[in-house]
N, C-alpha and C positions, 0 to 999 in steps of 0.2 A: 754729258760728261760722266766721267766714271770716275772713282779714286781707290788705291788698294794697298794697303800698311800694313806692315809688322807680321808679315806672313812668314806661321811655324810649319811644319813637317816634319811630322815623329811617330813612335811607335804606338800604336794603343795603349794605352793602360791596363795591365788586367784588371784595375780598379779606378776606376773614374768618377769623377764628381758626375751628379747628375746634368745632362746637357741643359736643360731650361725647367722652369718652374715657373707657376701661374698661381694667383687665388684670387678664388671666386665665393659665392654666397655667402659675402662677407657682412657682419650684425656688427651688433655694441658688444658683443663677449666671444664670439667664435667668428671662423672661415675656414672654408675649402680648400685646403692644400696640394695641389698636385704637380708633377714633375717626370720628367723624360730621362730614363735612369740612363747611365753612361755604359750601361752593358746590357743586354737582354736579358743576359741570365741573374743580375742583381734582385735580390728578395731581401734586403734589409736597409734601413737605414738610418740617421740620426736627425733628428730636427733643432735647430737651437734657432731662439726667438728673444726681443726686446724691447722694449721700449725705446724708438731711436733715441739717443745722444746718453744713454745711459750707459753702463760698464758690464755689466753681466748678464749672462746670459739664462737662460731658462733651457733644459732639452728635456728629448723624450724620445727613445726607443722605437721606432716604428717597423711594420712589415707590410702595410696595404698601403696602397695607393690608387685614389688621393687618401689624405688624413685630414678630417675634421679638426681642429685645433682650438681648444674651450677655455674658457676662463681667463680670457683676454679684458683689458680695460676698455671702455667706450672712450668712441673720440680719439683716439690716439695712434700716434703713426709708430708702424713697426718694423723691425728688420729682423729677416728670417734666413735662415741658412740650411740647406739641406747635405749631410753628407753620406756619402757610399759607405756602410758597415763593409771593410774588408777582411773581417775575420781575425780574429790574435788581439784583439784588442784596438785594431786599426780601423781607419777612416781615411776618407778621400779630403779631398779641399772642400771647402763648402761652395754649393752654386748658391748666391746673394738672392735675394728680393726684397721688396718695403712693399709695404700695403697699408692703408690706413683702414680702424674699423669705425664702425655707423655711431653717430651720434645717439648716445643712451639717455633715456628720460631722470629727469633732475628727481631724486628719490632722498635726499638728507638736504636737512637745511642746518646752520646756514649756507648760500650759494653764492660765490661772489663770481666776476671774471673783472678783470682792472681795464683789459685790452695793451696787454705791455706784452704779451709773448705771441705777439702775430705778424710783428712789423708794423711799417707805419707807410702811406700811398694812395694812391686814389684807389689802384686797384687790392686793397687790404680790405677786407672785411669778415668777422667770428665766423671759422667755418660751420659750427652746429648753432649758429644764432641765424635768423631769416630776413634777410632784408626785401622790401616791398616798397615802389617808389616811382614817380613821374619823373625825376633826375637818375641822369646816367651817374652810377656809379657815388651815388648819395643813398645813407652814409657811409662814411668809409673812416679809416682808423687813422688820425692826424697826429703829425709830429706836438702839436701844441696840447701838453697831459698836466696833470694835475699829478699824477706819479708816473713817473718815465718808464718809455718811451711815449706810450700814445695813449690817446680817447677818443671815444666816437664823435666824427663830427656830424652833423647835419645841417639840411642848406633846403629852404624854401621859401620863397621869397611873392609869388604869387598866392593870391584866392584859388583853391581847388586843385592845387599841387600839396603834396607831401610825401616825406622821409620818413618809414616805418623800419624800425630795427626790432623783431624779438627775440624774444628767447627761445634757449630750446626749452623741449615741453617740459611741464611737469606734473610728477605723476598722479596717477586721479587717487594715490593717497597721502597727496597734501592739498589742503582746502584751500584755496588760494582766498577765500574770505578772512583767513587764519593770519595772512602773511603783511609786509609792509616792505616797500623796499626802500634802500637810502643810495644815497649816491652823488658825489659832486658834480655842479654844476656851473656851467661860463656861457654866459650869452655876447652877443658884441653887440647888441642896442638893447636900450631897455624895455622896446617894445617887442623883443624877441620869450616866447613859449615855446614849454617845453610839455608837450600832452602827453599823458600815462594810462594808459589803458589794458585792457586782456583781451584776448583771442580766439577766437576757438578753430580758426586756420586761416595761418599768417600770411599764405597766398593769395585768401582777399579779403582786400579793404576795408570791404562791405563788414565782415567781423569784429569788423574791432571797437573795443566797446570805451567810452573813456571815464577814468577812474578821479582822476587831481588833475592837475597842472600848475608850472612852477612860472615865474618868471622874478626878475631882479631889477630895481632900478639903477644899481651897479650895475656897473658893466666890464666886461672884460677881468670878472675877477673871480677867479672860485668859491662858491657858497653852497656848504652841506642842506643835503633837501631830502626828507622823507615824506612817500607819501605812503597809506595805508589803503590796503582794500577790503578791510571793513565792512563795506558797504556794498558791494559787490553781491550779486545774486545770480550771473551764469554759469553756463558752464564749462565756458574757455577756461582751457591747462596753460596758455603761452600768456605772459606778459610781456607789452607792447608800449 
């Protein structure tokens, strides 16, 4: 089957948005911008870029293609617009894209994340945070928060299974012997822990070293818990 809508037929534009755009070698601060201009003989163009869900925009003047594009924030999804310089001051419509850039290493403390700006579902989980696990889709980011919307839940229930959430890295200049971290906690039985560990790559198991561990004889009820790594001697960047 085939299906075919809202077909136009018209004139060329002597000045056209660019037909498609792409990016590519994209980091925590840059990406490759390139794009398929609306005319062969187009040699100029306007780039405007954002932080999606934000109001304004950023531009810049360009003449090559592709353009590198610097000084972006890590982690963050963006919307970019490319337009045809039509000469006189003019410009074409913008051709759209989003692209999200690379997860950048944690460089200022303090660091929080609450897990309130991701959604809440089984299939929810911190994009620059690494989950590692025997359960499908354990942890994941649960309607049941301590501040709204959600928190991480986790679920293991056997000997020799577990739920590994961590962080993303951080950088080798902060000593993580230096740091402590805090953070609320809810268990649903009292015989339920919660282990705290580092990393040195969160892809396996095998690394992960453990620091504390908390548990409650409350249950089902939120309780502030800090642990310290202090004591800590490797050289895992991730905590886990």
């Amino acid at each position: 089957y085939l299906y075919l809508d809202d077909v136009v037929i018209d004139i060329i534009p002597s000045c056209a948005r660019p037909i498609s755009a792409t990016a590519s070698n994209i980091t925590g601060t840059t990406a490759d911008l390139s794009w398929t201009p609306g005319n062969a003989s187009d040699v100029a163009w306007k780039i405007y870029y954002r932080p999606s869900g934000t109001s304004d925009w950023d531009s810049v003047m360009v003449t090559n293609n592709p353009y590198n594009l610097t000084g972006l924030l890590a982690s963050t999804n963006y919307e970019v617009g490319i337009s045809t310089d039509c000469g006189n001051g003019e410009f074409s419509n913008m051709r759209l894209m989003n692209f999200r850039t690379q997860c950048g290493a944690i460089t200022s403390l303090p660091w929080t994340d609450n897990f309130d700006s991701y959604g809440t579902g089984t299939t929810i989980f911190p994009g620059c945070w690494t989950r590692n696990t025997t359960y499908a889709d354990r942890p994941y980011v649960h309607a049941t928060s301590y501040s709204s919307p959600g928190s991480l839940y986790f679920y293991s229930a056997t000997a020799g299974t577990y739920n590994i959430a961590a962080t993303p890295i951080f950088d080798q200049t902060i000593n993580i012997s230096s740091v402590r971290a805090s953070f609320m906690f809810r268990n649903m039985n009292a015989t339920d822990t919660l282990k705290v560990g580092v990393m040195t790559d969160p892809s396996q198991e095998s690394t992960w070293v453990e620091v504390g561990r908390v548990s409650h004889s409350s249950e089902q009820v939120w309780v502030a818990d800090t642990i310290s790594f202090a004591n800590y001697t490797g050289t895992g960047q991730y905590i886990a």
